[in-house]
C-alpha positions as a LaTeX table, in Angstrom:
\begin{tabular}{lrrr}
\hline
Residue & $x$ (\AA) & $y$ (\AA) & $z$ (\AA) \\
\hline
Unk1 & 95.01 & 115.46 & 128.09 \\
Unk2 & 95.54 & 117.05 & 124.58 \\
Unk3 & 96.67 & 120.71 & 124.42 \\
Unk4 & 94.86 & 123.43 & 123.37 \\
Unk5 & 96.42 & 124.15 & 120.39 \\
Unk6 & 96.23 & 120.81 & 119.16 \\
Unk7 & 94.43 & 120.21 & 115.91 \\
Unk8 & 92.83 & 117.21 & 114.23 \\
Unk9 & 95.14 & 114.22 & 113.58 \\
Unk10 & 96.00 & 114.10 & 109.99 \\
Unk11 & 94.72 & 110.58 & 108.26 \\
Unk12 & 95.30 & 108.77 & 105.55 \\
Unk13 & 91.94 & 109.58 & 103.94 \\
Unk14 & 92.73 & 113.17 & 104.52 \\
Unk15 & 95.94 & 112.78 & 102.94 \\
Unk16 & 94.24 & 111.11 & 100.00 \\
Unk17 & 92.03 & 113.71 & 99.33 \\
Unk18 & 94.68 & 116.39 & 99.94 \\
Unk19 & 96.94 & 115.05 & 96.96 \\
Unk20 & 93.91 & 114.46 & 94.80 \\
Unk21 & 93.35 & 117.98 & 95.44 \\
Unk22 & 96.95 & 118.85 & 94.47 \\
Unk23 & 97.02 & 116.85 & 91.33 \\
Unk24 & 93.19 & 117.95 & 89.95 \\
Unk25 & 92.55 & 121.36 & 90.85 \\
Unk26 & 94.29 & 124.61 & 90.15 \\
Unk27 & 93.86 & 124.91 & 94.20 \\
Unk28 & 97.58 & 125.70 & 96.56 \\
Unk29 & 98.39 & 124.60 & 99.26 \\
Unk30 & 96.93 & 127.40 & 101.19 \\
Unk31 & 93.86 & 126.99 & 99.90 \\
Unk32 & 93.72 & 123.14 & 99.87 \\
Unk33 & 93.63 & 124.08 & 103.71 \\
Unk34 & 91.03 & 126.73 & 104.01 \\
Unk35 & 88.96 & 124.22 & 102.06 \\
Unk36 & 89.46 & 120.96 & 104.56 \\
Unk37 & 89.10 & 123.18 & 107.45 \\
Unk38 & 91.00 & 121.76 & 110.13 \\
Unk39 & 94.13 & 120.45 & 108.52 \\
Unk40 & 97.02 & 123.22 & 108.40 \\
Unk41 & 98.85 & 124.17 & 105.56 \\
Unk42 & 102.52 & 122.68 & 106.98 \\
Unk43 & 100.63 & 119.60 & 106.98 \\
Unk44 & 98.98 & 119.81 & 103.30 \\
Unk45 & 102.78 & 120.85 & 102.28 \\
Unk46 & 103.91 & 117.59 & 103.99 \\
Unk47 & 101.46 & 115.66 & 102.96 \\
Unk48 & 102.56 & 117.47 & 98.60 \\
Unk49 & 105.85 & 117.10 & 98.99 \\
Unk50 & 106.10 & 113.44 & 99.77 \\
Unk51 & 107.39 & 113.56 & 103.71 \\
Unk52 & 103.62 & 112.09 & 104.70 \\
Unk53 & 101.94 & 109.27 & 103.71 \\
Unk54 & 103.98 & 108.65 & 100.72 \\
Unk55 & 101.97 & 104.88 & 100.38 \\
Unk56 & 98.39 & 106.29 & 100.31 \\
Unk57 & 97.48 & 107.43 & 96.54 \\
Unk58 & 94.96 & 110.07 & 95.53 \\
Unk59 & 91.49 & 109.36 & 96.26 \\
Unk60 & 88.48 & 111.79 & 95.27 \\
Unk61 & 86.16 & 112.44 & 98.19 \\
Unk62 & 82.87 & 111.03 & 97.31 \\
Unk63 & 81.28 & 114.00 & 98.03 \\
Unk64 & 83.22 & 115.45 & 94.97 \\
Unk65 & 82.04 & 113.38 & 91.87 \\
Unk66 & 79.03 & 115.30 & 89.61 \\
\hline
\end{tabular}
């Protein structure tokens, strides 16, 4: 049974987005998190600094384009 405090699992299409995020807005880390929603900012700092998903590259979220 998962804790309470648990929070979503981070993915690799998170991560993708997260570090397109990082690399094409003026957006921190802070905010990169309020934006997802669910995913933490120790996780978007992981995910910046290289210690997660270092394979996955930046991907723009669909969602995104104009």
């Amino acid at each position: 049974m998962p804790s309470k405090n648990s929070s979503p699992r981070l993915t690799a299409e998170t991560a993708s987005h997260i570090k397109w995020l990082w690399e094409n807005t003026p957006l921190n880390q802070a905010q990169i998190s309020a934006y997802l929603g669910a995913i933490n900012q120790g996780r978007v700092s992981e995910v910046v600094s290289g210690q997660r998903y270092t394979e996955v590259a930046p991907a723009e979220h669909p969602e995104w384009r104009s």
